[in-house]
N, C-alpha and C positions, 0 to 999 in steps of 0.2 A: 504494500500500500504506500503510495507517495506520501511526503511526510507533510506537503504543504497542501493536500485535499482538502483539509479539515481550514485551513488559512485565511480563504477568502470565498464567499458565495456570492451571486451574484443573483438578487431573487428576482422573480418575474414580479412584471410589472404590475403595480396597483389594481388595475383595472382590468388587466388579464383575466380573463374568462368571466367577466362582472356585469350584468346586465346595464347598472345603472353605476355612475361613479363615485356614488356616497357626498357624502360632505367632506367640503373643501379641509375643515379642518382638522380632518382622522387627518393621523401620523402614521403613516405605512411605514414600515422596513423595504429600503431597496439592495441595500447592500451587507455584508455583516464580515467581519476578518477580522485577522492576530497578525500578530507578526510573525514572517514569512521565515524559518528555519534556514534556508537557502541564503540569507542577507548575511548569514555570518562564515559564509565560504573564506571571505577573504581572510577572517583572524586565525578560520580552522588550517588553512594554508599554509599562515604564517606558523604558525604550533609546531602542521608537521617540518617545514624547513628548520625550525630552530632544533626540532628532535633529533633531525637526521646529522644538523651540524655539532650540538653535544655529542651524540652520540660518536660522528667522526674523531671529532677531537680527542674526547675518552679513547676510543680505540688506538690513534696515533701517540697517545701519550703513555697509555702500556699500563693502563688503569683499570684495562678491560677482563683483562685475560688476570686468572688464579683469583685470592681471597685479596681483597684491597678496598679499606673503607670507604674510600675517594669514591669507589665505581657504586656505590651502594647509594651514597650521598646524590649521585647523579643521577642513579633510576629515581630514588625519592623525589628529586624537584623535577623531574620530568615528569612524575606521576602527577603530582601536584598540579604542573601547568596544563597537564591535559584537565584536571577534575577542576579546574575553576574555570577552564573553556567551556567543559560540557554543563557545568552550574547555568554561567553564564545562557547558553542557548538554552536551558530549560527555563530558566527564568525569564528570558523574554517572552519566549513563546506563552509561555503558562499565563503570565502577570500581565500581558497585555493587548486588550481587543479592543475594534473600532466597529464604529455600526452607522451607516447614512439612512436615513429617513427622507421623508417628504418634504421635511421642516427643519432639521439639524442636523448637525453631523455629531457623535459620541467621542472618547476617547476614556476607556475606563480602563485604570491599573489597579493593581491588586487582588488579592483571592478574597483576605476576612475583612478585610478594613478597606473597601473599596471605595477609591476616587474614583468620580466620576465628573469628566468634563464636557462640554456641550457648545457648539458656537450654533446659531439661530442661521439659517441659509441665506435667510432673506438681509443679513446686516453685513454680510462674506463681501470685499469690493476686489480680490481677487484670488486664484487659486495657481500656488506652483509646484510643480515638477522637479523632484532634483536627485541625481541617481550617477554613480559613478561608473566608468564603461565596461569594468567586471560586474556591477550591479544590474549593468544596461545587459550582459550576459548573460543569467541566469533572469532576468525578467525582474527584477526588484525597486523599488527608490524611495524613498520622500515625499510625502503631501504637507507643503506648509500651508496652512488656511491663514488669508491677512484681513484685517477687518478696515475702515476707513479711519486715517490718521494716524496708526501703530505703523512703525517702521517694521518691529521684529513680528514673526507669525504667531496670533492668537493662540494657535492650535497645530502640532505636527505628529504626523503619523509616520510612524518609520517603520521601516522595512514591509512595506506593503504590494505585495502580488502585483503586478500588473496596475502600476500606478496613474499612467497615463489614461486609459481606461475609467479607473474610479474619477480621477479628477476631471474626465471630461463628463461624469455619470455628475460629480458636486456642481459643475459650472452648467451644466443643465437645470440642475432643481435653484440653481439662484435664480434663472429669469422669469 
């Protein structure tokens, strides 16, 4: 099972199969997602390069071979930096979902003690894109929502699926 199925949905439309199209101001869900497991390719990259260069180096330095504390010391922080990688993406994934509606857009982190944040669609004056060109690779990026007057974005969504897409889906429900 792909690991980013669950990431992002993409629901049919309000009115989809609906005789009549309700009142204006029901709040449908059109979109619902986490952050995207795949966004963190880059760091997992980086992990294994650094493994493989400890590792070399122990080896070259003759730390490797027989009983020697050195090499024990260095699977230990190897181990380590993989178990705070793997923290890390569980933690994003887990702790953090986004959800569009008709009317706002969500941003809620945490499991017990959940924030939740909320920008109105209709006060958005604009929506950007931003995604680096390994990100642009595996399909991931950036949604900054900006509001009228705030220089920095009200509201940011990272690591989201197919972000182009969603943000042409936000800049639809503002007009």
């Amino acid at each position: 099972m792909d690991t980013d199925s669950i990431s992002d949905r993409l629901l049919p439309s309000p009115n989809e199969g609906k005789e009549s199209a309700g009142s204006v101001s029901d709040e449908v869900d059109l979109w619902w997602g986490a952050y995207a497991g795949r966004t963190m390719l880059p760091s997992f990259i980086l992990c294994f390069l650094l493994t493989v260069f400890i590792a070399a180096d122990s080896w070259f330095m003759g730390i490797w071979q027989g009983f020697h504390p050195a090499r024990y010391t260095v699977q230990a922080l190897v181990g380590i930096l993989w178990l705070i990688q793997g923290a890390r993406c569980v933690y994003r994934a887990v702790w953090t979902d986004y959800r569009l509606t008709t009317r706002r857009i969500y941003r809620g982190d945490g499991i017990y003690r959940r924030v939740s944040r909320a920008v109105d669609l209709a006060s958005v004056s604009r929506v950007v894109v931003e995604s680096s060109p390994l990100e642009r690779l595996v399909g991931v990026g950036r949604i900054h929502i900006f509001l009228p007057g705030i220089a920095q974005p009200s509201l940011s969504l990272e690591g989201v699926r197919n972000p182009k897409q969603i943000a042409d889906q936000i800049r639809k429900q503002m007009n």
